[in-house]
Every structure is written in structure tokens, then in C-alpha cells.
C-alpha positions as CSV (number, residue, x, y, z in Angstrom):
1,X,-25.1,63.9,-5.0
2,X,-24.0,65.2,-8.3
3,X,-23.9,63.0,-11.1
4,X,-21.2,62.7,-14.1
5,X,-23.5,64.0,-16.4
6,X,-24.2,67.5,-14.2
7,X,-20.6,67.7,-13.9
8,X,-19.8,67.5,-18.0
9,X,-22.9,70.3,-17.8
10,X,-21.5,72.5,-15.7
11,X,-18.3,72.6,-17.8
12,X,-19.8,73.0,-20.7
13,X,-22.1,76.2,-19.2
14,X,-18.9,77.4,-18.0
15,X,-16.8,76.8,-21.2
16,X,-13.9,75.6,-19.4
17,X,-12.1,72.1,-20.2
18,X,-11.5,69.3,-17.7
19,X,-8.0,70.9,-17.1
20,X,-9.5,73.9,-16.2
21,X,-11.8,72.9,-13.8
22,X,-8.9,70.6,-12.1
23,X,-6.9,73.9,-11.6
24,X,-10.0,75.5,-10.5
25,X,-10.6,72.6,-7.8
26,X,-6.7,71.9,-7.0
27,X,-7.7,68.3,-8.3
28,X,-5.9,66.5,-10.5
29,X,-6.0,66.1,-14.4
30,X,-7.0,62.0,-14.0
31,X,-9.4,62.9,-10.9
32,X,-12.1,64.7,-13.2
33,X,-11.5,61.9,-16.0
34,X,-12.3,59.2,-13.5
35,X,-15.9,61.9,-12.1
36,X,-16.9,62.1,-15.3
37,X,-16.1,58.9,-16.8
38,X,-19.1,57.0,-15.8
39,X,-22.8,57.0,-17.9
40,X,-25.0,56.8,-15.2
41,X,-25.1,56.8,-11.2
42,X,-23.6,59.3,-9.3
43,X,-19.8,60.7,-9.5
44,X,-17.9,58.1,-7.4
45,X,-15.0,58.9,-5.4
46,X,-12.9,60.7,-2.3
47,X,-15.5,63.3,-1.0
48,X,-12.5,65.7,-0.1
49,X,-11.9,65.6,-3.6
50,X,-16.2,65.9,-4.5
51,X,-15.9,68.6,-2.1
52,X,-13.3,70.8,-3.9
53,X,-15.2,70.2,-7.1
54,X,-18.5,71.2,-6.3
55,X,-17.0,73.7,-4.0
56,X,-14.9,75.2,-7.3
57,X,-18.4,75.2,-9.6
58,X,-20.1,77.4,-7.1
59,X,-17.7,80.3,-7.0
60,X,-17.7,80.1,-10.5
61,X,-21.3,80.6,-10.9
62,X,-22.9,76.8,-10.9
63,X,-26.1,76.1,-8.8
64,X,-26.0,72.3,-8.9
65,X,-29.8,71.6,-8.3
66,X,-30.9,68.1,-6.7
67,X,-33.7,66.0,-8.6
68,X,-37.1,67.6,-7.6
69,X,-35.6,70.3,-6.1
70,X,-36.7,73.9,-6.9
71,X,-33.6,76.3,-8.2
72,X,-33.4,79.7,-5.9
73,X,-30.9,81.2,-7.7
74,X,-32.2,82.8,-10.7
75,X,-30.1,83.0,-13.8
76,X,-29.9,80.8,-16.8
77,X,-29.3,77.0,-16.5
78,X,-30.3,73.9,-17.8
79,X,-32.0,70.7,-16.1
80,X,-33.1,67.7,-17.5
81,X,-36.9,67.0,-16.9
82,X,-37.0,63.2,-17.2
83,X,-34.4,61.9,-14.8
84,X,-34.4,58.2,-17.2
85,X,-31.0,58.4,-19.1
86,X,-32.7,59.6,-23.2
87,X,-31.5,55.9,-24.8
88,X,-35.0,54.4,-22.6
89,X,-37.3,56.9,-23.2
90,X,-39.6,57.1,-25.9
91,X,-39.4,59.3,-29.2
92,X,-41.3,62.0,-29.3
93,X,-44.2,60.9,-31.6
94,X,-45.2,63.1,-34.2
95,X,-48.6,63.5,-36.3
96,X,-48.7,62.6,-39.8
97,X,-49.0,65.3,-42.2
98,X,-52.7,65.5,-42.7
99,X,-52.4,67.0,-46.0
100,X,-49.7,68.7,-48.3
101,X,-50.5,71.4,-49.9
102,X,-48.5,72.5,-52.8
């Protein structure tokens, strides 16, 4: 399952715009829009479509990697460690400066 948030990530590692990767897919335009529209879940819609997306990442380059699941490929890429959307998890706590010294 890819998610609308792997999908704005894979564009952006790419460097291509939504246009782009609709031309790349033989999607339309309002078809990407409505993939990566949503904050959370997973991208919603007809799987021929999905298909032809995902399909379209890959020969460009994209290993879409599935939570927990260890990447084979090699290369660079990004994943997110904490699956819980960044709004619900904790700030990092820092120490207190023990002392300043001037």
C-alpha cells in the first residue's frame, strides 16, 4: 500500500512536479491531486490507475519500501522511522545548558 505522503516523497526525490509524474504514469493531472490530497491513510483510488503510478516511480528509480520492511536496493532514500504522523509525537527533549561559559 503506498501512502500520500510516500508519493509527495518520491516526487520530491525525483524532482519532478505532479504534472510530471501524470505524463510519466499516463494519469491524469486531477488523478495525482486527488493520491496525494489526503494527510493520512493510504492513497485511495482505481488500482489500474495505483498501478501505473507505482509502476512509473520504479522505472524511474523509486523503491517504495513497506513499513518494517528491509530496503534491497541500495542507493539513497529516505524513510520515516516512527510510522505516527510528527503532529502526535513528542518533541525531542533537550538538556538544559548546564553551564555557560563565556
Amino acid at each position: 500500500m503506498l501512502t500520500p505522503a510516500q508519493l509527495r516523497a518520491a516526487r520530491a526525490l525525483l524532482g519532478i512536479d505532479q504534472r510530471t509524474l501524470a505524463a510519466l504514469a499516463g494519469v491524469s493531472l486531477p488523478t495525482i491531486q486527488r493520491m496525494e490530497a489526503a494527510s493520512s491513510g493510504y492513497v485511495r483510488g482505481v488500482v489500474e490507475s495505483l498501478t501505473k503510478v507505482v509502476e512509473a516511480l520504479e522505472r524511474e528509480g523509486i523503491e517504495l519500501i513497506k513499513e518494517n520492511a528491509v530496503s534491497s536496493g541500495g542507493g539513497r532514500g529516505v524513510r520515516l522511522r516512527d510510522p505516527t504522523s510528527p503532529t502526535l509525537r513528542e518533541p525531542a527533549r533537550r538538556s538544559p545548558d548546564k553551564a555557560s561559559v563565556a
